[in-house]
SEMIFI-958125 format. One record per residue: residue number from 0; y, x, z of N, C-alpha, C in turn. Coordinates in Angstrom, 2 decimals. Atoms other than C-alpha are relative to their C-alpha. Last residue first. Layout:
N
k, n.north, n.east, n.up, ca.north, ca.east, ca.up, c.north, c.east, c.up
NUM, Y, X, Z, Y, X, Z, Y, X, Z
...
END
This chain:
239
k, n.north, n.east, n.up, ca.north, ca.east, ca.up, c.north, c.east, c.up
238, -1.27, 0.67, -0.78, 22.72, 2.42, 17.91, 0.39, 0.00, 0.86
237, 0.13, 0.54, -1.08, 20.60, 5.58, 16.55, 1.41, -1.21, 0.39
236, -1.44, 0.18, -0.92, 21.04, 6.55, 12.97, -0.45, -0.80, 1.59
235, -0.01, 1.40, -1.24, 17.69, 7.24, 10.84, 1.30, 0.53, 0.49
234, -0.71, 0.80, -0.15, 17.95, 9.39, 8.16, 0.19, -1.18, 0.53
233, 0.44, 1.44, -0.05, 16.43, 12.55, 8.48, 1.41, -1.01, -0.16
232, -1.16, 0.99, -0.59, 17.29, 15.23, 6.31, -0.64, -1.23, 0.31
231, -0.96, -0.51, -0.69, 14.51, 17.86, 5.48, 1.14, -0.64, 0.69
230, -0.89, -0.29, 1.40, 11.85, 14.91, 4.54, 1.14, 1.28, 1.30
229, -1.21, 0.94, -0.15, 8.99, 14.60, 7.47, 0.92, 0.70, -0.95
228, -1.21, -0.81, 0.15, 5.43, 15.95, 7.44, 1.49, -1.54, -0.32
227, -0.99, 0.08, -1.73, 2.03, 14.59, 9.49, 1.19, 0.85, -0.69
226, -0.24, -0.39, -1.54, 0.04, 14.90, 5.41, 1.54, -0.55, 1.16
225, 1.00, -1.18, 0.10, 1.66, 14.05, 2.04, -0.21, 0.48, 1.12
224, 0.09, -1.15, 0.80, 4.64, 11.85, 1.90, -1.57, 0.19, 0.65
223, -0.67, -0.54, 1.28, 5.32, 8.18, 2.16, -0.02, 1.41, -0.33
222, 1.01, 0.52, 1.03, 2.84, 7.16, 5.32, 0.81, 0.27, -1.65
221, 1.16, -0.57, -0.08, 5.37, 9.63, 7.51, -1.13, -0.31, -1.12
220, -0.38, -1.28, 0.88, 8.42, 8.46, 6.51, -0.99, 0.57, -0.23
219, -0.39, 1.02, 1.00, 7.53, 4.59, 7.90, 0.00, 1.55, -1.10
218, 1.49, 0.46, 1.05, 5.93, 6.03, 10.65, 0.56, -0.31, -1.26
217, 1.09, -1.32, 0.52, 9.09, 7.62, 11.57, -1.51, 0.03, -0.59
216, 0.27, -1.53, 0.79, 11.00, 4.98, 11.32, -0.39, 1.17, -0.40
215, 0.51, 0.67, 1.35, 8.75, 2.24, 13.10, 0.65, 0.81, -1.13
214, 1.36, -0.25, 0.14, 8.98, 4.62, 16.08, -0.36, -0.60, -1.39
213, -0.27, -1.37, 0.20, 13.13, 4.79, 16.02, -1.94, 0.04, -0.22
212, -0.68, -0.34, 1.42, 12.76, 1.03, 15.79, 0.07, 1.44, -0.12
211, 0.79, 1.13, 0.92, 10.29, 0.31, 18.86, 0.62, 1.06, -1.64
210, 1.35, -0.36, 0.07, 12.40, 2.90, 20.98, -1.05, -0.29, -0.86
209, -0.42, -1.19, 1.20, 15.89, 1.15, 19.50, -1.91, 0.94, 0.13
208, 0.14, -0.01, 1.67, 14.48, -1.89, 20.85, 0.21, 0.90, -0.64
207, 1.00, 0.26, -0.03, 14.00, -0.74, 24.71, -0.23, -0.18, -1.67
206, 0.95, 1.06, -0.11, 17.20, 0.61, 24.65, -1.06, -0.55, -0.24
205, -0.30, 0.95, 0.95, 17.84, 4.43, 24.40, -0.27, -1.43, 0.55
204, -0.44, 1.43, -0.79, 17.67, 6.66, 27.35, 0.53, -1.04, -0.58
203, -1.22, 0.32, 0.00, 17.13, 9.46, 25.41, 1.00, -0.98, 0.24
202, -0.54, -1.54, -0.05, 13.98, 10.81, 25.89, 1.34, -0.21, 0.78
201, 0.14, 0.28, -1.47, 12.91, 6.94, 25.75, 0.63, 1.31, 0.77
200, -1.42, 0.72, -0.12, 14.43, 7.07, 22.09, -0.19, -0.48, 2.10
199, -1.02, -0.49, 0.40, 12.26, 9.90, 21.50, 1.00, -0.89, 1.15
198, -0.52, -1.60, -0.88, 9.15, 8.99, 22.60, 1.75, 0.25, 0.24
197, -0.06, 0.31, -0.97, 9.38, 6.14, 20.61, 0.39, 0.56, 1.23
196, -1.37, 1.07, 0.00, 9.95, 8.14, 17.67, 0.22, -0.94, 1.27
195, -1.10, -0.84, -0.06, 7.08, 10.11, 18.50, 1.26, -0.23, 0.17
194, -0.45, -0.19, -1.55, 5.21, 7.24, 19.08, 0.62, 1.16, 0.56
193, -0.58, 0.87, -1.22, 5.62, 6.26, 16.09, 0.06, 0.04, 1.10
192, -1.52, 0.35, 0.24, 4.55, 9.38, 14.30, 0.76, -0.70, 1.03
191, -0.46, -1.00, -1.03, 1.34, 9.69, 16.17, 1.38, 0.06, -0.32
190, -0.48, 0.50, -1.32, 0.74, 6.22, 14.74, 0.57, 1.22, 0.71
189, -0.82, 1.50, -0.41, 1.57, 7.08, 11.31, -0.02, -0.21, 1.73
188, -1.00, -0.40, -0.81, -0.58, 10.66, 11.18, 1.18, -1.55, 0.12
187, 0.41, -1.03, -0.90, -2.67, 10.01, 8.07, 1.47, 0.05, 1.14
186, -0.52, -0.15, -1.25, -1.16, 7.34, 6.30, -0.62, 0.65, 1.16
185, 0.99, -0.67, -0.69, -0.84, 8.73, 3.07, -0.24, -0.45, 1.58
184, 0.46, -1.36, 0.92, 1.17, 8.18, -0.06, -1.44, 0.14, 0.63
183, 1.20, -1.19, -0.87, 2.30, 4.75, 0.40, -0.60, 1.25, -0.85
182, -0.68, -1.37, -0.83, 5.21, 3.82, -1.81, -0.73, 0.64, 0.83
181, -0.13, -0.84, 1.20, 2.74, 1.62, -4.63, 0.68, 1.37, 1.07
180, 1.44, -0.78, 0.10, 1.63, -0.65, -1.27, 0.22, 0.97, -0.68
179, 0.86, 1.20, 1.00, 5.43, -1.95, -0.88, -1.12, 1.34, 0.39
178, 0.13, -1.15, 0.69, 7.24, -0.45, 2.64, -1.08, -0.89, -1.05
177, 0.90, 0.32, 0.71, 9.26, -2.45, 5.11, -0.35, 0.73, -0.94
176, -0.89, -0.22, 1.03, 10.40, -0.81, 8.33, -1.11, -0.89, -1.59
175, 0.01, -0.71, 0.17, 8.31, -2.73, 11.07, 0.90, 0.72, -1.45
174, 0.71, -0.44, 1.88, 8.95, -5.88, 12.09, 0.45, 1.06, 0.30
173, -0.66, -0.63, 0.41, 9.25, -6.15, 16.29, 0.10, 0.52, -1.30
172, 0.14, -0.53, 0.91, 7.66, -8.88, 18.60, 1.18, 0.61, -1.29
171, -1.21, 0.04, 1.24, 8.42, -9.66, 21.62, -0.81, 0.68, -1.01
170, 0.10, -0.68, 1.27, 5.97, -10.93, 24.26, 1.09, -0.21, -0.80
169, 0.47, 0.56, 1.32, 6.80, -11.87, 27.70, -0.07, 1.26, -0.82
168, 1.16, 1.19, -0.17, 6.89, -11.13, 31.52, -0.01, -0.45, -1.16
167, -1.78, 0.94, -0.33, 10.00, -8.32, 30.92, -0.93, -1.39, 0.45
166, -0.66, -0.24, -0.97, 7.27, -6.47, 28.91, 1.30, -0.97, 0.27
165, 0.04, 1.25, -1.10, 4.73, -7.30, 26.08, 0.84, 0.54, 0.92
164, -0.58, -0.33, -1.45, 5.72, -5.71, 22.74, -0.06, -0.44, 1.26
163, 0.04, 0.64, -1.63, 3.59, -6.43, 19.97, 0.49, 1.08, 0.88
162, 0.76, -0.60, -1.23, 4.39, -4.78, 16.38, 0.31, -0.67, 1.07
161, -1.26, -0.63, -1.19, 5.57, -7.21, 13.77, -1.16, 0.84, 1.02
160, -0.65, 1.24, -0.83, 3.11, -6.57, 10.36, 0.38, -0.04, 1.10
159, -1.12, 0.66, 0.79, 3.10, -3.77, 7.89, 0.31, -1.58, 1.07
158, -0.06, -0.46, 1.29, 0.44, -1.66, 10.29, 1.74, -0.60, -0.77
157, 0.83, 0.84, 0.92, -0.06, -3.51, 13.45, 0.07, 0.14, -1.29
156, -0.56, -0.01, 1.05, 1.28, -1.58, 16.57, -0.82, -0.76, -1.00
155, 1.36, 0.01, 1.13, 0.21, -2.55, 19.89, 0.87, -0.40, -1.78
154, -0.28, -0.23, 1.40, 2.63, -1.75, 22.61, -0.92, 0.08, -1.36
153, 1.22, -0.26, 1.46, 2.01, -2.40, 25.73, 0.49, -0.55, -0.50
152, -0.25, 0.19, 1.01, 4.60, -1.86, 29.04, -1.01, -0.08, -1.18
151, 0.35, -0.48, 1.69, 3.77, -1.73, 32.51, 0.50, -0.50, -1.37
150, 1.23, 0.60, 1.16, 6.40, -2.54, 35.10, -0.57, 0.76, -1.25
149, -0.91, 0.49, 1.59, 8.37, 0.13, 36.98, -1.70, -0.84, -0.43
148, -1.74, 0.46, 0.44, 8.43, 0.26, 40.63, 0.06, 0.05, -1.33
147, -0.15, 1.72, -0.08, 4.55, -0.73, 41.82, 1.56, -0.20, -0.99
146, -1.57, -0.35, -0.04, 3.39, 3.04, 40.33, 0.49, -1.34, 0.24
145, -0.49, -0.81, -1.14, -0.31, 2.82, 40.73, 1.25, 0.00, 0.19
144, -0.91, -0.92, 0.60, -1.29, -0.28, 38.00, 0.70, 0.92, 1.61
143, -0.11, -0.50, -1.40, -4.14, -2.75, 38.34, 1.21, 1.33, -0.71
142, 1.11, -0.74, -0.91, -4.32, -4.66, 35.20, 0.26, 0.86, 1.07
141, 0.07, 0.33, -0.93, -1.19, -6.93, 34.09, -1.39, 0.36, 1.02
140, -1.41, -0.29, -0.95, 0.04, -5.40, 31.24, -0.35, -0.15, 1.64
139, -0.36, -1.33, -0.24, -3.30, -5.41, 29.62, 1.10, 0.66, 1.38
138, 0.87, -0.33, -1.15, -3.49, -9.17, 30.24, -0.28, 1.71, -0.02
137, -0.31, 0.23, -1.37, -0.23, -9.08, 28.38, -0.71, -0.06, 1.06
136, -1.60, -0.84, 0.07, -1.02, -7.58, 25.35, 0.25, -0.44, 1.45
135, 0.34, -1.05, -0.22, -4.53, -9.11, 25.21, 1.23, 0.70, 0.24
134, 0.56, 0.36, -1.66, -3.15, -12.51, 25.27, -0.34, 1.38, 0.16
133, -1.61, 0.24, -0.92, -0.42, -11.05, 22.24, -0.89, -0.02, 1.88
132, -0.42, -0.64, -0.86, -3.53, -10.16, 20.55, 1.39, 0.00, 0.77
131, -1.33, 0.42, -0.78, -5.73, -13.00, 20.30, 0.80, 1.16, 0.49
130, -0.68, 0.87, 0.68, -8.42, -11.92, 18.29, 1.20, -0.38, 0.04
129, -0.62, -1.43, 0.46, -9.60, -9.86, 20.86, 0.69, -0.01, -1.00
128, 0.12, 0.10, 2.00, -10.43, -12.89, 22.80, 1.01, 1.12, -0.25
127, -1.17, 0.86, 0.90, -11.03, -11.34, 26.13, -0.22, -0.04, -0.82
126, 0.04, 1.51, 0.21, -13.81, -9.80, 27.48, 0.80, -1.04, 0.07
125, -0.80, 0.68, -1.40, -12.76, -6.31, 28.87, -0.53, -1.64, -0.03
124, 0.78, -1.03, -0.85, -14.69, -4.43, 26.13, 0.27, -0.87, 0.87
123, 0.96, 0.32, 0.12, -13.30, -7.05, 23.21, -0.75, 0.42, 1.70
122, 0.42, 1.44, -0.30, -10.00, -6.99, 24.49, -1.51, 0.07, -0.15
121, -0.30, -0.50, -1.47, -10.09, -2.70, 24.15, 0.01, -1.44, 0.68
120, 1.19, -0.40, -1.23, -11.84, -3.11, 21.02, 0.38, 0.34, 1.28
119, 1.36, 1.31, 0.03, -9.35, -5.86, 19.40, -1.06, 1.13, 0.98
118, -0.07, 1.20, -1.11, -6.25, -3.29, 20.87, -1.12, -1.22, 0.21
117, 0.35, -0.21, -1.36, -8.09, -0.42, 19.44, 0.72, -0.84, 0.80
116, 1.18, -0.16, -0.33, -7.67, -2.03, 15.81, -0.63, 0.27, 1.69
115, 0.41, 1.53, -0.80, -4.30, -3.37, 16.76, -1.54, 0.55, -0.38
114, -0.33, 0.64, 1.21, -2.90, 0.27, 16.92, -0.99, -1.62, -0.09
113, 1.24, -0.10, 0.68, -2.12, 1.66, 20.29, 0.03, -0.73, -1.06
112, -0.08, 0.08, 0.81, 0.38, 1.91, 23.26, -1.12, -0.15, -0.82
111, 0.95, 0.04, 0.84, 0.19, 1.48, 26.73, 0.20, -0.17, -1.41
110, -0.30, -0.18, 0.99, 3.22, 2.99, 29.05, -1.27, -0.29, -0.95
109, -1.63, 1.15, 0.33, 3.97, 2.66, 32.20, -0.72, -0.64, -0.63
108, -0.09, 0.66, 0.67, -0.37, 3.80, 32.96, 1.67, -0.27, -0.17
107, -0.99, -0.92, -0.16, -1.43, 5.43, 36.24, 1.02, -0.31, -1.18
106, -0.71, 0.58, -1.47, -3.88, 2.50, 36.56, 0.96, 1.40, 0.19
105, -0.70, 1.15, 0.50, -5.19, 3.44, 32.49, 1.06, -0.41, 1.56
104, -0.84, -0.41, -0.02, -6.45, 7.17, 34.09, 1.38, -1.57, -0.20
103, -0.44, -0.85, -0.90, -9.65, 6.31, 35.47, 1.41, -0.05, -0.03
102, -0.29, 0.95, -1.48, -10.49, 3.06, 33.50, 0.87, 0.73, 0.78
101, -1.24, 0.32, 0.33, -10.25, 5.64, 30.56, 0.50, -0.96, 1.06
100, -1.20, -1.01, -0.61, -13.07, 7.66, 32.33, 1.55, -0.37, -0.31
99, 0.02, -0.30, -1.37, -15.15, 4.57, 32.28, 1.02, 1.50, 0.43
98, -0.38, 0.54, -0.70, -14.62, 3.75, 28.82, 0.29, 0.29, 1.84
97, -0.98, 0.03, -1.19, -15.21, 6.58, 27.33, 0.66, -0.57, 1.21
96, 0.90, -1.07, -0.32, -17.69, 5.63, 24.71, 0.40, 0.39, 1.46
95, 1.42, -0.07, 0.45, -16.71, 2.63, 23.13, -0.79, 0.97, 1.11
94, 0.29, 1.20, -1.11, -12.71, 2.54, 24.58, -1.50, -0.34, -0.24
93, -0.35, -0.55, -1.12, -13.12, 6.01, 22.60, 0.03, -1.03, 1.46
92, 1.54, -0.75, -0.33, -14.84, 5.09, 19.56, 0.55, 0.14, 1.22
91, 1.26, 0.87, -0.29, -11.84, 2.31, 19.02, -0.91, 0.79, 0.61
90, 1.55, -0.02, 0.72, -9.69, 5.41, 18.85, -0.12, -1.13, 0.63
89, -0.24, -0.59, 0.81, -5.62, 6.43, 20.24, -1.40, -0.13, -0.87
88, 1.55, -0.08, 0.35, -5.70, 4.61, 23.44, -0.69, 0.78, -1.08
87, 0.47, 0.53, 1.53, -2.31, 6.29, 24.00, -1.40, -0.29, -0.02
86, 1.82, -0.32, 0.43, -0.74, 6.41, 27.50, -0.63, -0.51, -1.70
85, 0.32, 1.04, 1.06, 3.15, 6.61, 28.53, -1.23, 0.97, -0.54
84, 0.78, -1.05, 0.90, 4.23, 8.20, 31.77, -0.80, -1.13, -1.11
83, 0.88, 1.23, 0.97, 7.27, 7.39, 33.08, -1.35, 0.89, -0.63
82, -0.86, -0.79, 1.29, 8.68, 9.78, 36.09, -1.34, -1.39, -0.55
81, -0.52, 0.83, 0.89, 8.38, 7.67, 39.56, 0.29, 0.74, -1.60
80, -1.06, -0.54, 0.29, 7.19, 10.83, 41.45, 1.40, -0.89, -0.66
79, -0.63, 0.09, -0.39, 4.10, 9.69, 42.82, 1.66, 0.42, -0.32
78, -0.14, 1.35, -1.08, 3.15, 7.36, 39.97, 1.05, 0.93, 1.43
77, -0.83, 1.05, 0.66, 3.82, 10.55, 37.53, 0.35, -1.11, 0.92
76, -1.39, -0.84, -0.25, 2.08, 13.21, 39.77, 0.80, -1.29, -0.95
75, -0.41, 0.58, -1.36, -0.53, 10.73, 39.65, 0.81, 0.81, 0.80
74, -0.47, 1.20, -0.57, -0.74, 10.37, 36.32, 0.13, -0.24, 1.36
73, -1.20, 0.52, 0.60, -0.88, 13.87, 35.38, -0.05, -1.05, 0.32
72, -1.45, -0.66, -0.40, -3.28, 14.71, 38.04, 0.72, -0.11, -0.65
71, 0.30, 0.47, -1.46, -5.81, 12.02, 36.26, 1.31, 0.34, 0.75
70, -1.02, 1.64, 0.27, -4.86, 12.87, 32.83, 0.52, -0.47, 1.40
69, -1.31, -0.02, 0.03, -6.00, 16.18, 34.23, 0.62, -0.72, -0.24
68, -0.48, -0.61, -0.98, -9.28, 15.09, 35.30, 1.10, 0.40, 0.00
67, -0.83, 1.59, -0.78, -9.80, 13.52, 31.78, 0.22, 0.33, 1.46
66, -0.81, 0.02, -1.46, -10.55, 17.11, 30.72, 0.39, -1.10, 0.49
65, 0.07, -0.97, -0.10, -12.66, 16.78, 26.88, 0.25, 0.89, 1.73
64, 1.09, -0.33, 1.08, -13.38, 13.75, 25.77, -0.13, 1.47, 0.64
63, 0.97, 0.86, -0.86, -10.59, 11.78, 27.76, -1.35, 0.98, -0.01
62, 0.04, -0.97, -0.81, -8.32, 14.18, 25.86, -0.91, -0.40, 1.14
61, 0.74, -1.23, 0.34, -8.59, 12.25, 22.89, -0.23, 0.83, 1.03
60, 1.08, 0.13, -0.90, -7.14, 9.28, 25.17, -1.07, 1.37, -0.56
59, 1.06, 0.45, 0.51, -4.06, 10.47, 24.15, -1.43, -0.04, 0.74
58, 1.22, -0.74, 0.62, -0.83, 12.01, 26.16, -1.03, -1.25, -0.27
57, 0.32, 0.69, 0.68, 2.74, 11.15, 27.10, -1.03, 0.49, -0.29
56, 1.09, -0.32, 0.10, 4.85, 12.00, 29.86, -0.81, -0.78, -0.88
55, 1.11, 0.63, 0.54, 8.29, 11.99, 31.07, -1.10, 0.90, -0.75
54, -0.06, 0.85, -0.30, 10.29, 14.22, 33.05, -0.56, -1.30, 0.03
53, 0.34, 0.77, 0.47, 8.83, 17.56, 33.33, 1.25, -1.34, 0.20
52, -1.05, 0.13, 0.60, 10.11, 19.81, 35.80, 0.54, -1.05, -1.36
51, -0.96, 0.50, -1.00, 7.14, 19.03, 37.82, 1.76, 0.19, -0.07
50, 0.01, 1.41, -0.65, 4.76, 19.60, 35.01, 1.20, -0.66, 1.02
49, -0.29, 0.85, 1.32, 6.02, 22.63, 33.56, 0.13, -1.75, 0.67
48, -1.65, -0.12, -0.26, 5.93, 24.38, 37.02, 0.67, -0.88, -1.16
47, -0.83, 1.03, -1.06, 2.64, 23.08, 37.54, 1.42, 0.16, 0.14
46, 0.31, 1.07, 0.49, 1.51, 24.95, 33.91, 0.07, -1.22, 1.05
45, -0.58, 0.27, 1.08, 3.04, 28.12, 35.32, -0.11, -1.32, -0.76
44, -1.44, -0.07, -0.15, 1.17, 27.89, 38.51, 1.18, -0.14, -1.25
43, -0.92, -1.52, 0.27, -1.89, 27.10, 37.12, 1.51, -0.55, 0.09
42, -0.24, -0.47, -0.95, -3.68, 23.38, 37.61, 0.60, 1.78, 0.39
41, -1.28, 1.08, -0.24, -3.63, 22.55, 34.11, 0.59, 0.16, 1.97
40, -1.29, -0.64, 0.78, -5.42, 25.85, 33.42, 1.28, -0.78, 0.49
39, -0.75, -0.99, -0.75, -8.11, 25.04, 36.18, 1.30, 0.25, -0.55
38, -1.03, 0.79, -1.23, -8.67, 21.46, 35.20, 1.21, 1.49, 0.24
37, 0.43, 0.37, -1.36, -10.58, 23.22, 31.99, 1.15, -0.34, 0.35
36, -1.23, 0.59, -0.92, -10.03, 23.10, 28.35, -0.37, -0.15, 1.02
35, 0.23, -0.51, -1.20, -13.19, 24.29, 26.53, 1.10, 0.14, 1.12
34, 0.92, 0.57, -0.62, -13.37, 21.61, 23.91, 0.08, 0.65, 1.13
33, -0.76, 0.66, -1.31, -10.07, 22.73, 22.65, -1.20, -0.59, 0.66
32, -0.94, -0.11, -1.08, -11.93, 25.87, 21.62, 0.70, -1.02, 0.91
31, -0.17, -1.51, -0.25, -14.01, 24.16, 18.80, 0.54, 0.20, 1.21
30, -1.10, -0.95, -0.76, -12.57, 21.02, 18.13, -0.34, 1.15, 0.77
29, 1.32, -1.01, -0.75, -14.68, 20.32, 14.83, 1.31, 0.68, 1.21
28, -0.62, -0.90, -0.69, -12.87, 17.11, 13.60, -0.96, 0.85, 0.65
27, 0.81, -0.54, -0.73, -13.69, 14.90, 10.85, 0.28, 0.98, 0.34
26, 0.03, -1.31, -0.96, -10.87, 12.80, 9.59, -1.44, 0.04, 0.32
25, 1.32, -0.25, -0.37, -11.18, 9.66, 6.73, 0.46, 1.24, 0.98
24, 0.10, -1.21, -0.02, -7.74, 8.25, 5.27, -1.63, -0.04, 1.10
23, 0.67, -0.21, -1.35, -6.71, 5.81, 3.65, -0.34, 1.06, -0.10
22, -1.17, -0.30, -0.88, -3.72, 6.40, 0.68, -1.00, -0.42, 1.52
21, -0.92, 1.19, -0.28, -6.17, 4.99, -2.03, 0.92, -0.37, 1.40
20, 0.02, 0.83, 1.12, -8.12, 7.97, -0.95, 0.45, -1.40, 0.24
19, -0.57, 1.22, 0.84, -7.62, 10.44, 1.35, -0.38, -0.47, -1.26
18, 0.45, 0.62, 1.39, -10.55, 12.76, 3.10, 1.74, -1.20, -0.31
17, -0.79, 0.91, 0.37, -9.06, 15.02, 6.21, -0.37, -1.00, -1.85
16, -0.06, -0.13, 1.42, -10.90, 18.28, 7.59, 0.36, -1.90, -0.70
15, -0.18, 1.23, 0.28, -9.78, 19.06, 10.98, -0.26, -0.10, -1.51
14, -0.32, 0.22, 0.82, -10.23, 22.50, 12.96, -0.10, -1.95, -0.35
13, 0.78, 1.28, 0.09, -10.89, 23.65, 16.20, 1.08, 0.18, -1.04
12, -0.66, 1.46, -0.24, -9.63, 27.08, 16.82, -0.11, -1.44, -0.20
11, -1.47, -0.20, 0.94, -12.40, 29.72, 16.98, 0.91, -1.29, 0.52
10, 0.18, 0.61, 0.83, -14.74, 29.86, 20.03, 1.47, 0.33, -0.72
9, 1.37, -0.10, 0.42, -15.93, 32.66, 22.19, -0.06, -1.09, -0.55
8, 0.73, -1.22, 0.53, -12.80, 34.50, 23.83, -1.23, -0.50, -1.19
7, 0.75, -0.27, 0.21, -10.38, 31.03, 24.27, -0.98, 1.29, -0.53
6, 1.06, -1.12, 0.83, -6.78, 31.77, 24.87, -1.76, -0.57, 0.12
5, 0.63, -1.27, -0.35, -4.79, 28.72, 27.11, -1.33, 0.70, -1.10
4, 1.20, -0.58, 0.12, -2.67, 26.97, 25.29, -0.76, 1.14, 0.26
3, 0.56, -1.14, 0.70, 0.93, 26.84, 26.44, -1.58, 0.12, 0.28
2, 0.46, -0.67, -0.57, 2.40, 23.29, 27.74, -1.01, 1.43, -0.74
1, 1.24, -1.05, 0.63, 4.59, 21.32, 26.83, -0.46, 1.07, 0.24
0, 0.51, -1.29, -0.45, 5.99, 18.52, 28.92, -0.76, 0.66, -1.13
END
């Protein structure tokens, strides 16, 4: 679903200012305007017509911060409806701070994704070894969940090493494209990548592995150039 930003009168557009070095990266974000996101917009006729034509669904806990009330009605137009809806922890600070509104939305949940940093603070919070993330992968899976007909799924990516897959009652794990240290440029934007690619291959009623693999290519393009950009010709092939 996408949905048209509603106008703010009395702030500018939130901005982002971005430090790299040695291809990490630093953000500080002034979101301005999207701070003033109300229920009401998401609740507008035009923006329920999106929704319920919709099929799948995917949004960040960033938004926890700002409207988590709509996560809310998005997930539970999702549960009743059976459409998938896949959730991003997307910050450590956020299972830190948030917690309690992320409780809210996590039981509406297919779909958990995230990078293994916010998988150790999302074990840690819960009290699990955080250490352990496969156990965390699957006691994830297995927290209270609204929709009984499709099992949850988590996905905890891990930079250059296999990303965790827990579904089906086990863990799989999935190498990622391989890339030496000298080819990184930048990895700003990587995970939103991957789960673009993921996205994708769920779009398109791909198999469960191609999802994984279409996500590990686009991160993979992504940390090789300059800023969230992609080469004019892609070259991934779907199987």
């Amino acid at each position: 679903m996408s949905v048209a930003n509603p106008i703010a009168d009395t702030e500018r557009t939130g901005t982002c200012a971005v430090l790299v070095k040695n291809h990490e990266r630093c953000l500080v974000a002034n979101l301005a305007a999207a701070n003033l996101y109300d229920i009401a917009h998401f609740r507008e006729e035009s923006t329920q017509k999106l929704l319920h034509s919709a099929k799948y669904f995917y949004a960040t806990s960033f938004f926890l911060t700002v409207c988590p009330q709509a996560l809310v009605e998005l997930g539970q137009h999702a549960a009743e409806t059976n459409k998938l809806f896949a959730f991003n922890i997307a910050a450590p600070f956020l299972v830190e701070f948030f917690w309690d509104k992320m409780q809210e939305v996590l039981p509406y949940a297919d779909v958990v994704m995230c990078n293994d940093s916010e998988a150790a603070a999302f074990g840690k919070r819960q009290g699990w070894n955080e250490k352990d993330l496969k156990d965390v992968a699957q006691r994830l899976s297995g927290l209270p969940k609204k929709n009984t007909q499709r099992e949850r799924m988590v996905v905890f990516t891990q930079g250059p090493n296999p990303t965790i897959v827990y579904y089906n009652g086990k863990v799989h794990e999935f190498a990622p494209v391989a890339c030496s240290d000298s080819d990184i440029v930048d990895l700003n934007g990587a995970g939103d990548a991957f789960a673009g690619g993921f996205m994708a291959g769920v779009y398109l009623g791909k198999e469960i592995e191609e999802w994984v693999r279409a996500g590990h290519y686009c991160a993979w393009e992504v940390i090789r150039r300059s800023g969230a950009t992609f080469p004019a010709v892609c070259s991934f092939k779907w199987n």
